[in-house]
KOLPATOR-467957 format. One record per residue (C-alpha): residue in three letters; x negated, y, z. Coordinates in Angstrom, 1 decimal. Layout:
ALA|X|Y|Z $
...
END
This chain:
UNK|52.6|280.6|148.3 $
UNK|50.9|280.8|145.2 $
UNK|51.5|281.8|141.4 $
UNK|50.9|278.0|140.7 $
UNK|53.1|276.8|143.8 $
UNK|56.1|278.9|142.8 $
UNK|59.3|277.5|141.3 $
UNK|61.0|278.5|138.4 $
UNK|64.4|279.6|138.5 $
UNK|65.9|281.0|134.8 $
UNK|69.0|282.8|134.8 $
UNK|70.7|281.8|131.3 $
UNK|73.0|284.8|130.6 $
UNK|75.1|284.7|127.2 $
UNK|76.1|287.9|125.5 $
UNK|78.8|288.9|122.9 $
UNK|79.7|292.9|122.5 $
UNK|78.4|293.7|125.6 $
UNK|76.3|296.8|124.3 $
UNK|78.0|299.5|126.7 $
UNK|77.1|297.2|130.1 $
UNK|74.0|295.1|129.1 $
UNK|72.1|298.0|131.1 $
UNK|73.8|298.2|134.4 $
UNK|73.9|294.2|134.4 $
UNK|69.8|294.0|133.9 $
UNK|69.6|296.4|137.1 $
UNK|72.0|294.9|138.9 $
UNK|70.4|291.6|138.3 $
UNK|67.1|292.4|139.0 $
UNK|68.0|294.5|141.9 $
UNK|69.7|291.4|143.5 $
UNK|67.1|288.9|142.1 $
UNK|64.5|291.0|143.7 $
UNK|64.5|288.6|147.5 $
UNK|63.8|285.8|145.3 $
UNK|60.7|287.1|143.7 $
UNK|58.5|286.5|146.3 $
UNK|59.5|282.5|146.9 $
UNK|59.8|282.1|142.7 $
UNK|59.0|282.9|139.3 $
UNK|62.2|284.3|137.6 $
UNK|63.0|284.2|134.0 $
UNK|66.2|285.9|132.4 $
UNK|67.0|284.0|129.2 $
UNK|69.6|286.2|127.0 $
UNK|71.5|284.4|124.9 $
UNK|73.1|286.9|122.2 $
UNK|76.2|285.1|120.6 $
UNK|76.0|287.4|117.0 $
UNK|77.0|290.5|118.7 $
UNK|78.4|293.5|116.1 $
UNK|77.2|295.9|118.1 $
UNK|73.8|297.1|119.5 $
UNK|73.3|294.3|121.9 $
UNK|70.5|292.6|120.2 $
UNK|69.0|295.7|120.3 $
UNK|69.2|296.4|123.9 $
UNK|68.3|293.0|124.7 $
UNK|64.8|293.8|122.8 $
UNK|64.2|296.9|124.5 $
UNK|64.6|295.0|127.5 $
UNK|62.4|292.7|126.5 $
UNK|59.8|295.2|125.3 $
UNK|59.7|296.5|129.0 $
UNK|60.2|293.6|130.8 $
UNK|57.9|290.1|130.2 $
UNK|60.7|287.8|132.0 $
UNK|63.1|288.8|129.5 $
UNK|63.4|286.1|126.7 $
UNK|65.7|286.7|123.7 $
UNK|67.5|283.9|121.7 $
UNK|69.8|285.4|118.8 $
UNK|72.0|283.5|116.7 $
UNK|72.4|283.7|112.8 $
UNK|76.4|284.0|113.4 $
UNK|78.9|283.9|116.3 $
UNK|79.3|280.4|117.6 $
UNK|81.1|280.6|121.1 $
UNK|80.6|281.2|124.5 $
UNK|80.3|277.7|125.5 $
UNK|77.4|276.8|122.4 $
UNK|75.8|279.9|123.7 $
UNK|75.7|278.7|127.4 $
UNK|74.5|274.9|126.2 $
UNK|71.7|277.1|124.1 $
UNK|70.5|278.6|127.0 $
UNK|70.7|275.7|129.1 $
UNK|68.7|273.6|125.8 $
UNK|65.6|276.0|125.9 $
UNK|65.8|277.2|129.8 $
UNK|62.6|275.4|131.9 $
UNK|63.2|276.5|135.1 $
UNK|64.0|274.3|138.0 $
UNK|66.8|275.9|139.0 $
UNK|69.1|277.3|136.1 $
UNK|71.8|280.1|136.7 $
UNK|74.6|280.9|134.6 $
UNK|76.4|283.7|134.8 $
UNK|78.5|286.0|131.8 $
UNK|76.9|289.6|131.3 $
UNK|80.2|291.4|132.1 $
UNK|79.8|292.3|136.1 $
UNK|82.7|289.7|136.4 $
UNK|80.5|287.5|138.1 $
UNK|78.5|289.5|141.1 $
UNK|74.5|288.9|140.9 $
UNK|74.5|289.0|144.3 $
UNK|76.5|285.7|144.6 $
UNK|73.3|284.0|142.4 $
UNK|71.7|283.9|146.0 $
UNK|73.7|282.1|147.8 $
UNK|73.8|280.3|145.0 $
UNK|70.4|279.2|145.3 $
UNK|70.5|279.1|149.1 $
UNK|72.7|276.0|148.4 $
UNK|70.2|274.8|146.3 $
UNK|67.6|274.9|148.8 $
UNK|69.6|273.1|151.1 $
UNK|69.9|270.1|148.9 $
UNK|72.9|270.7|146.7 $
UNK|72.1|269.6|142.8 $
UNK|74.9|272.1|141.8 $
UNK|76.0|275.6|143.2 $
UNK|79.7|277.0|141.2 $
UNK|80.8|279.7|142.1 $
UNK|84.8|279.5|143.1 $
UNK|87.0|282.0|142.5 $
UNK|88.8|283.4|145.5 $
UNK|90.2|286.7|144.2 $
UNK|90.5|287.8|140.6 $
UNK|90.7|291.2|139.3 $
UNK|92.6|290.6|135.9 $
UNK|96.3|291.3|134.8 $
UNK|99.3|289.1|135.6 $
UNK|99.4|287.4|132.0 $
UNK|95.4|286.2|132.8 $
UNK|95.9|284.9|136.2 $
UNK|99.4|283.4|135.2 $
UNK|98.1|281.6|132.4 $
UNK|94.8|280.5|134.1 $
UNK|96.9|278.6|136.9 $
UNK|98.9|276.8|134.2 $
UNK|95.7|275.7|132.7 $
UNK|94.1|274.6|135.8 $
UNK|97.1|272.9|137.0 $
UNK|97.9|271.1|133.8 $
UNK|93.8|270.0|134.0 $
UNK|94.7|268.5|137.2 $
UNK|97.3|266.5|136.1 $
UNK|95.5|265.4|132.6 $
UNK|92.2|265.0|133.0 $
UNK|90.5|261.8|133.9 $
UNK|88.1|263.2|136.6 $
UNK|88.5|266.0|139.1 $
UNK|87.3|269.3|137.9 $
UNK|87.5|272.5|140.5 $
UNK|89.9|275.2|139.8 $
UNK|89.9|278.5|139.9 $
UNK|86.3|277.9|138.9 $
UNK|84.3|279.4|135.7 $
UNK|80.7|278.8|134.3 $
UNK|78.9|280.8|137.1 $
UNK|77.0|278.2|138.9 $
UNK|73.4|276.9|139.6 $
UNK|71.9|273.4|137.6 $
UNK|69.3|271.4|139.0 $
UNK|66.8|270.6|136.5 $
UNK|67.5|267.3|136.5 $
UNK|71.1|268.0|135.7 $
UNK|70.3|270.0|133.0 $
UNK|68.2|267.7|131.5 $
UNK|71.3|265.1|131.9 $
UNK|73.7|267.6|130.3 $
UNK|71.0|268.0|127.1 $
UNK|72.0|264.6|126.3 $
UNK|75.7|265.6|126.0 $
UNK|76.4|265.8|121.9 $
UNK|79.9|266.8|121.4 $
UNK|80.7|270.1|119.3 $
UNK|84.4|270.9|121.2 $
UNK|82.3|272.1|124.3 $
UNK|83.8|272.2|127.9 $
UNK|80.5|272.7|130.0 $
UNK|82.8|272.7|133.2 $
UNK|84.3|269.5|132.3 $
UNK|81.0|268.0|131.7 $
UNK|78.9|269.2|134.4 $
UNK|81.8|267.5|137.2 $
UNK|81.1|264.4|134.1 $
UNK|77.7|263.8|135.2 $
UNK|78.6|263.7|139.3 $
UNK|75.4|264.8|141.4 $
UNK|76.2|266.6|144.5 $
UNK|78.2|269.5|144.0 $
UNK|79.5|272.1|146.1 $
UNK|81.7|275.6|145.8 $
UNK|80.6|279.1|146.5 $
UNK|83.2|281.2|147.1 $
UNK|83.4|284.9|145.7 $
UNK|85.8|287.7|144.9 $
UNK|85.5|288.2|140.8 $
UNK|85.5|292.2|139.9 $
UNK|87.1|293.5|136.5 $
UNK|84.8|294.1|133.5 $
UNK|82.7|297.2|133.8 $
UNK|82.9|297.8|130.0 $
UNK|84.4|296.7|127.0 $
UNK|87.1|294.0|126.7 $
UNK|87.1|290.1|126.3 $
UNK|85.2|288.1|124.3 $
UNK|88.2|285.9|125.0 $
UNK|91.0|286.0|122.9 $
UNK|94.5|284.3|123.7 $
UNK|93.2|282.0|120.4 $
UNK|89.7|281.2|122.0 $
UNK|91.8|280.6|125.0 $
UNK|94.4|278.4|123.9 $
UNK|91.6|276.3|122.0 $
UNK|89.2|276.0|125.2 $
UNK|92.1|274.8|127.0 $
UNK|92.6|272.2|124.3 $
UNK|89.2|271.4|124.9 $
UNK|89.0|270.5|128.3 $
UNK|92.4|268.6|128.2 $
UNK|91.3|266.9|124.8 $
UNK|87.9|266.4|126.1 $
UNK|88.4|264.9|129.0 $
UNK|91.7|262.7|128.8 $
UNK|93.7|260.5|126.6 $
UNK|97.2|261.2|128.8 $
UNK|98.5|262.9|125.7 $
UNK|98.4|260.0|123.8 $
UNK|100.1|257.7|126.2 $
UNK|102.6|260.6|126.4 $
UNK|103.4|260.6|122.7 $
UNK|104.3|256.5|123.5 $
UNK|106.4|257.5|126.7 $
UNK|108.0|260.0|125.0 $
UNK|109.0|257.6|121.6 $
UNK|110.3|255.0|124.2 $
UNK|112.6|257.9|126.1 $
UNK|113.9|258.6|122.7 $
UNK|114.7|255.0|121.6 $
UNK|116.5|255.1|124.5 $
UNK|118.5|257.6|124.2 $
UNK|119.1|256.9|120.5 $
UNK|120.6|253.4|121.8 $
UNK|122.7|255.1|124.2 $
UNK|124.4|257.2|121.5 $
UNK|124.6|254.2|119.0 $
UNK|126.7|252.9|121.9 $
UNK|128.9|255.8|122.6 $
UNK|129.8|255.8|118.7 $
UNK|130.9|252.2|118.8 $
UNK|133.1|252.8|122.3 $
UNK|134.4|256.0|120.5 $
UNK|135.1|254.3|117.0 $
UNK|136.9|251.0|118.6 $
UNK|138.3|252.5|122.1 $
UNK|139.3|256.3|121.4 $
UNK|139.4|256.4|117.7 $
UNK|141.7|259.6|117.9 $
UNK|138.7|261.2|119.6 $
UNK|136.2|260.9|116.7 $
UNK|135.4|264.3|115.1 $
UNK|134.3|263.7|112.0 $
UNK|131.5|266.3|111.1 $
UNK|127.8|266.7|110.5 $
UNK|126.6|268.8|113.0 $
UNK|125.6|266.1|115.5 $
UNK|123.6|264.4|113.0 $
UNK|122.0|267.4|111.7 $
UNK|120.9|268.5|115.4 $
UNK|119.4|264.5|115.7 $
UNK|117.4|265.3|112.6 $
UNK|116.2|268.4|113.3 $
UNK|115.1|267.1|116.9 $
UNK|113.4|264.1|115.7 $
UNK|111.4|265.9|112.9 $
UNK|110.1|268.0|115.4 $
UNK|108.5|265.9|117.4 $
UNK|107.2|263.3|115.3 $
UNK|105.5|266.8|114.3 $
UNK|104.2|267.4|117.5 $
UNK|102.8|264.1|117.6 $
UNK|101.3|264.0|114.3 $
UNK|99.7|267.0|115.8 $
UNK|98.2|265.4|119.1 $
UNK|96.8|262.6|117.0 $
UNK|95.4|265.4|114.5 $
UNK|93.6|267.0|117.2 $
UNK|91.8|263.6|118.4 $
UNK|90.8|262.2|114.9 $
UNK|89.9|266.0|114.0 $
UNK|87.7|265.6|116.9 $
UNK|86.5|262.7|116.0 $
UNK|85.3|264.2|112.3 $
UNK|83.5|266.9|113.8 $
UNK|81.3|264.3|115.7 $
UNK|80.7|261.7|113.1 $
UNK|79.3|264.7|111.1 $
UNK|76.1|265.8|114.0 $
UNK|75.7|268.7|112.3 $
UNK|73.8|271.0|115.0 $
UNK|75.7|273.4|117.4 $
UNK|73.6|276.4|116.8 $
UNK|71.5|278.1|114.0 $
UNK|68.7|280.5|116.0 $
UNK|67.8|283.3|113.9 $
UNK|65.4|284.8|116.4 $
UNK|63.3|283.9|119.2 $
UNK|61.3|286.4|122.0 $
UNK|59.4|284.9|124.6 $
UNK|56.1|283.9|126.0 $
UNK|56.9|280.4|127.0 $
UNK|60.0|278.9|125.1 $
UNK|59.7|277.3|121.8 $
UNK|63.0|277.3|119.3 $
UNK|61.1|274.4|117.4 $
UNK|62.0|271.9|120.3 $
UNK|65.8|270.9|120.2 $
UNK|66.8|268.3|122.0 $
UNK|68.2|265.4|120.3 $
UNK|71.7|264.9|121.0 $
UNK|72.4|261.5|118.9 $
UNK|70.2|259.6|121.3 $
END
């Protein structure tokens, strides 16, 4: 097969702090994306999320040694999931694998990945069947995955991350995707095609620590519940029914106490003080869930862009090219 005849398949890898691994990840990609050199052109498109450490640095020594390495630096930190939909903005292949820089997700798993893909499949994720983190991590991913299963309005995997392969022409469908709160695994079971798992066992971090925190955790599970359902709404409705219920019911009991048992009656404050309390709260709570849907909703209306590049290294990728997301 010729140079000309040769797909393109761009791995779109985002990095944040990852100055201690970035190294052993490049050689352990390359070793593994080695069997696919001879059937395509490959093209590793770093995405580096304002790292404080060297990793920009790393990432152009790479570069400088490496022509398939393209660099794309932002002016600040924006998040894991802008810096994936950077990658995936810019990336030209025909095939586009992400995967975190961490040695979490295997390299080796990107082949099967594309095996998949050469059998027909639009997109390849890769499904976690064993998980190398602590108790409080794989606890408090099962809630989140099994309160996405109750909540959201389609049917997204669990137990399943951003490592996966795009079709081009999936990509090109998620480009016209606008909204700021991102939740790319939300959006990519959104736009259908035919999908199917990979499954793999995940391995710890070889360096470093998270890029996650419990609060980047806690808001990208608000994003995918937010994002992709309106049950918490209809909630807040259920929920002021159940109470007008119950408030009925005690109105009720007062009368039958007052007129049947009036020796009974315990004058006092406390009940009423508990009621207050109670109610305050969550009419709180719901003000909330409504804040975080018109909050949304501000954000949009504003289409301000998701990223700021500060610097761009590569032959064949031009930052001057956005897509435009208010079509």
């Amino acid at each position: 097969m010729s140079d000309i005849d040769r797909q393109r398949i761009t791995f779109v890898l985002p990095v944040f702090n990852e100055s201690r691994g970035i190294e052993e990840f490049y050689r352990r990609l390359t070793a593994a994306a080695g069997e696919l050199e001879p059937r395509y052109h490959l093209e590793f498109f770093f995405v580096d999320d304002g790292s404080r450490d060297d990793s920009l640095d790393r990432l152009i020594d790479l570069r400088a040694v490496d022509p398939r390495v393209t660099v794309m630096s932002f002016s600040r930190n924006f998040g894991h999931q802008v810096a994936v939909t950077a990658g995936l903005d810019h990336a030209d292949g025909d095939a586009v694998i992400v995967m975190d820089t961490d040695l979490q997700d295997p390299p080796a798993v990107s082949l099967e990945l594309v095996s998949r893909w050469e059998s027909g499949v639009d997109v390849a994720y890769a499904q976690r069947r064993t998980r190398k983190d602590g108790a409080f991590k794989r606890a408090s991913a099962h809630a989140f995955y099994w309160l996405l299963s109750r909540l959201a309005s389609i049917e997204i995997p669990r137990d399943v991350g951003d490592f996966r392969l795009l079709d081009r022409r999936v990509v090109l469908e998620l480009r016209r995707y606008p909204e700021h709160h991102r939740f790319l695994r939300g959006l990519v079971s959104y736009v259908g095609f035919r999908q199917e798992a990979v499954l793999f066992d995940r391995d710890a971090r070889f360096s470093g620590v998270t890029g996650y925190s419990l609060r980047k955790m806690f808001r990208l599970a608000v994003d995918g519940v937010v994002g992709f359902s309106t049950v918490p709404l209809h909630l807040i409705s259920r929920l002021g029914f159940a109470i007008s219920a119950l408030s009925f019911v005690g109105v009720l009991y007062v009368l039958a106490v007052r007129f049947l048992a009036p020796q009974d009656a315990v004058p006092g404050w406390a009940f009423v003080t508990v009621a207050m309390f109670l109610l305050g709260g969550i009419q709180l709570i719901m003000l909330g869930v409504l804040g975080s849907y018109v909050g949304r909703t501000y954000v949009e209306v504003q289409h301000r862009p998701l990223y700021t590049v500060a610097m761009m290294l590569s032959d064949t990728v031009s930052p001057m090219t956005p897509p435009d997301r208010r079509e």
